[in-house]
BATI-829506 format. One record per atom (N, C-alpha, C): x, y, z. Coordinates in steps of 0.05 Angstrom, whole numbers, plus 5000, padded with zeros to 4 digits. Example, Ala and Ser with C-alpha at 12.3 -4.5 7.8 and 13.67 -1.06 7.14 Angstrom:
<atoms>
526448865156 524649105156 526449345156 525749555142 527349795143 525850015157 
</atoms>
This chain:
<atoms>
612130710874 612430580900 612430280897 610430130879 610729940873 613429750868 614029910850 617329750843 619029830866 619029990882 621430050908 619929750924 618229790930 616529460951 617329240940 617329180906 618128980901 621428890903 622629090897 626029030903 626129030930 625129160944 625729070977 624428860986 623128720976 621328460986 623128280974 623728220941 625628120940 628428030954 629428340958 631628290972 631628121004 629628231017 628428191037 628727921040 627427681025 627127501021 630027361012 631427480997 635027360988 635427351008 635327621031 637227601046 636727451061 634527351078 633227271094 633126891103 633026871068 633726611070 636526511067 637726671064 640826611063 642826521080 640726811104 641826791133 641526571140 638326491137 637526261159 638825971140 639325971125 641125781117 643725671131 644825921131 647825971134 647725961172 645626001180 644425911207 644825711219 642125621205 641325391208 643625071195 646125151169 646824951160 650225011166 650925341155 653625411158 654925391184 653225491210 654425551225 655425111252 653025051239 653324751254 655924611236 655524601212 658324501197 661324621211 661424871217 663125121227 664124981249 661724861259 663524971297 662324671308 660524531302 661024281309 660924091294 661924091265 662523871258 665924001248 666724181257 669024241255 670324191226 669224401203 669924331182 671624521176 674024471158 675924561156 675724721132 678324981125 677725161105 679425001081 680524751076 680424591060 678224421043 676324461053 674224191049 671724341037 669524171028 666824371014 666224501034 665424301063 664424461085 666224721093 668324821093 669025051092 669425181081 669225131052 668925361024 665825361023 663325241037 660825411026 660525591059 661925461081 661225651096 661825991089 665225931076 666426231068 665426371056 664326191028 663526251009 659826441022 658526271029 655726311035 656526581063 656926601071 657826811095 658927101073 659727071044 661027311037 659027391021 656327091013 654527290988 652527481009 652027311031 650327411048 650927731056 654127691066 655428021065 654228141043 654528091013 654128250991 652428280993 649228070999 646928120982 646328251009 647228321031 646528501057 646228861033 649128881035 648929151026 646029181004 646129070985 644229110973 640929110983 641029010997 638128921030 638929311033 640329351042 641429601061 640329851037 641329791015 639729970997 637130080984 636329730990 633029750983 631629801004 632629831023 631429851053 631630141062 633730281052 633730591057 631230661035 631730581003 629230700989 627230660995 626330511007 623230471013 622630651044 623730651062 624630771091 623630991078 625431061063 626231481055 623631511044 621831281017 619931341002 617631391029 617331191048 614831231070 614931441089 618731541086 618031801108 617931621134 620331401145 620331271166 622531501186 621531451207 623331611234 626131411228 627831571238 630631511244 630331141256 629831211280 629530951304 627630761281 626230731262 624430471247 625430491228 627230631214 629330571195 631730461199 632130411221 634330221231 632929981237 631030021253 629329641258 629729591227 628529751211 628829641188 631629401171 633629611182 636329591173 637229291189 636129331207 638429191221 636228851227 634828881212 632728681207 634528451175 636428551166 637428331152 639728241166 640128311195 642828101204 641127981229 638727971237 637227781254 636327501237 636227251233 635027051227 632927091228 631527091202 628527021201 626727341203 627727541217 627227811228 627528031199 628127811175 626528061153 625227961138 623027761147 621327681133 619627761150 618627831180 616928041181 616928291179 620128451173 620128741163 618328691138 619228481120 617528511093 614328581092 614628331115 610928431117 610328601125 611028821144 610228971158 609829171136 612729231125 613129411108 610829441087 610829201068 607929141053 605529191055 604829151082 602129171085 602229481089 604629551099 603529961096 602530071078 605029871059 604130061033 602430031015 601829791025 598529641007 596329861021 597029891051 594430051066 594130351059 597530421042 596530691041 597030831011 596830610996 595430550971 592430560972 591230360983 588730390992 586930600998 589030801014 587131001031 586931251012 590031210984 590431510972 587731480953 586331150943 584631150920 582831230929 
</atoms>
């Protein structure tokens, strides 16, 4: 269980800050400083918008193994999921998720 928490926290965290990057830096470059798909500002928006796609799926993977490992309902395996395309909203799945499994680590010793 250990190593499934650690690749999902990881990922959790790639993804998470990626977004809020691409948030917080891609999307203002984008649309009001009107940068063009010639220029840096529109090759890191492209660019940063397609790792975030990639390192999503992989979020999507580590997030089903750990889901499937805790035995999550349908409906909190999607909060789960859909917690790497909200800003900032999978860095409390991480925690949440963590502290379960710290708590039920705890309870099996």
């Amino acid at each position: 269980m250990n190593g499934a928490l650690l690749r999902f926290r990881v990922m959790a965290w790639v993804t998470g800050v990626l977004l809020a990057v691409m948030t917080v830096v891609g999307l203002p470059l984008k649309y009001v400083f009107e940068a063009t798909d010639s220029g840096f500002a529109g090759s890191f928006y492209a660019i940063g918008w397609q790792a975030h796609g990639w390192l999503y799926v992989l979020y999507l993977v580590t997030a089903l193994d750990i889901c499937f490992r805790l035995r999550y309902s349908v409906f909190r395996t999607l909060a789960v999921l859909i917690a790497g395309t909200i800003p900032f909203a999978s860095f409390f799945a991480e925690h949440l998720i963590a502290k379960e499994v710290r708590a039920r680590q705890a309870a099996a010793v």
